[in-house]
N, C-alpha and C positions, 0 to 999 in steps of 0.2 A: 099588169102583173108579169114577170121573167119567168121563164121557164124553170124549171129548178135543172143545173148542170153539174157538173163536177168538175167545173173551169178551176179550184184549187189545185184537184189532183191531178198528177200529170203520168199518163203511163208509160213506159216506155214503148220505141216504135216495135216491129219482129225483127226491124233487122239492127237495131240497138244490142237485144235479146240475143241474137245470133251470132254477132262480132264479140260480145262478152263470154260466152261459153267455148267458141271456136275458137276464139285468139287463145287462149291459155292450152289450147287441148294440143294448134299447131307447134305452141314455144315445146312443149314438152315431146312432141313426137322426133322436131329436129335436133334432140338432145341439149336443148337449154334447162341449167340449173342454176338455182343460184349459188352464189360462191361460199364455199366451206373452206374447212380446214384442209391442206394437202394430204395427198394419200404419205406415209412416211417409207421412206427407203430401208425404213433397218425397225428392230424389233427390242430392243431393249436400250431404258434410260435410265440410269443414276443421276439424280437433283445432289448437288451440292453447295449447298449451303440453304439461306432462308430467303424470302422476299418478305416476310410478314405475314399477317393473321389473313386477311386479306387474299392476299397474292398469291400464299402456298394453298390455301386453300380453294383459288378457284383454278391454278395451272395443275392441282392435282384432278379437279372434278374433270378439265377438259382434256386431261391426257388418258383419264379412263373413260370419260363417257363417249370423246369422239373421235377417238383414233384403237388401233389396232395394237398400240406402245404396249410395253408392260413396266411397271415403275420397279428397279431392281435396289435392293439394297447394300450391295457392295461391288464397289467400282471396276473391278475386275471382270467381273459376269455382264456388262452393260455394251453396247453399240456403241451409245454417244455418252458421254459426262457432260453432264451442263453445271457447270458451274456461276454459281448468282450470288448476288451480294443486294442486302434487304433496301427494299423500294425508300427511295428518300424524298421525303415530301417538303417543298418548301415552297413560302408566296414571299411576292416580295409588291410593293406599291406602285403601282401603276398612276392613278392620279389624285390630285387632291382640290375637292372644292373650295368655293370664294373663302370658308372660315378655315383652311386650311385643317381640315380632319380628310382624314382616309374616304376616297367615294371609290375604289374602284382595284381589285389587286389582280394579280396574275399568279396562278397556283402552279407550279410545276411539282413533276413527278417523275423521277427519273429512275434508271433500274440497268446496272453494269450485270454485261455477264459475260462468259465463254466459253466454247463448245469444244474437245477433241475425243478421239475415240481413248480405248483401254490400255493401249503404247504409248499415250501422249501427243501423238499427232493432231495439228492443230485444226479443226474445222473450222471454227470462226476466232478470229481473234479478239483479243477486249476489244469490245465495244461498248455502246451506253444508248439504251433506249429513253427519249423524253417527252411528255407529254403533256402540253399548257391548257388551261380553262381561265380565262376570265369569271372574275367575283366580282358582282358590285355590291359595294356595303354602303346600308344606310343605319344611321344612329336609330332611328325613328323601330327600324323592324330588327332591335336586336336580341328577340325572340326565336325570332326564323333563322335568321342568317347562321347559327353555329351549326346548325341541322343541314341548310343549303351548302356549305362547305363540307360536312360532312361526306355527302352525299355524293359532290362534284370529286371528292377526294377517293371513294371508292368507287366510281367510275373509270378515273386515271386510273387507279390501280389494275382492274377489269382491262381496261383498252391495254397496259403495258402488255399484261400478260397474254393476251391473245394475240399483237404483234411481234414478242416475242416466241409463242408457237409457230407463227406462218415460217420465220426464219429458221427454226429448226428442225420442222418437219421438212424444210426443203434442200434440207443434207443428204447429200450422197455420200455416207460412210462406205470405207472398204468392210465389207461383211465379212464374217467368219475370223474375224480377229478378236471376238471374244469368245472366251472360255462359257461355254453351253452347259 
């Protein structure tokens, strides 16, 4: 007859125990964080124009819930103008299997915009943000899939908009050239 053991369970060692509570205590004492949103150089933004339901609605949660911004309603009183033109979402085929039907598309998501302060001086010039996801479609599960592109489709739009923050917060407008 065997002893009865706890050869399943495996505990860990003290000093497992010890490097798991220490290593996180040293990353944060030597000023390690993880990466956010930049701190912003100036204090007021005028959005001009739309991105979509989408879009506006998650670069307004992230301009008031994680930054210091204030979203202004007339162009004059504002730091930066950003001006945006609505997220254009398009797939195009990628490949096609042996019965030649669609197996496979690439979704893009793109989003033009341009930044100057309240004189018109130009911070960033047109530009165009793009952002690809691979789809693979199969006939078989054409239940899921408008739901899986859905979903991949408000993703892109999330990723635009939060790499379009990173480049805006990291303007250095000339301050005090708007009307307070």
């Amino acid at each position: 007859m065997r002893p009865l053991t706890c050869s399943r369970y495996h505990f860990p060692s003290p000093w497992k125990t010890l490097f798991f509570v220490l290593f996180p205590l040293a990353l944060g004492a030597c000023g390690f964080h993880l990466r956010g949103l930049p701190e912003a150089q100036f204090h007021t933004l005028y959005l001009d124009g739309k991105l979509g339901e989408v879009g506006d609605q998650e670069l307004k949660q992230e301009v008031l819930h994680q930054t210091h911004i204030t979203l202004v309603n007339q162009s004059d009183k504002a730091d930066v103008i950003l001006t945006l033109s609505p997220i254009q979402n398009t797939q195009q085929i990628l490949t096609l299997n042996a019965e030649g039907t669609v197996s496979q598309y690439t979704l893009y998501a793109r989003l033009s915009y341009h930044a100057s302060d309240n004189l018109g001086t130009e911070l960033i010039p047109p530009s165009t943000l793009t952002v690809t996801r691979l789809y693979n479609y199969n006939v078989i599960q054409i239940l899921g899939k408008p739901a899986e592109q859905q979903l991949l489709t408000h993703d892109m739009q999330v990723d635009l908009v939060h790499q379009l923050l990173h480049r805006v917060l990291a303007l250095h407008p000339a301050l005090g050239t708007a009307a307070h």
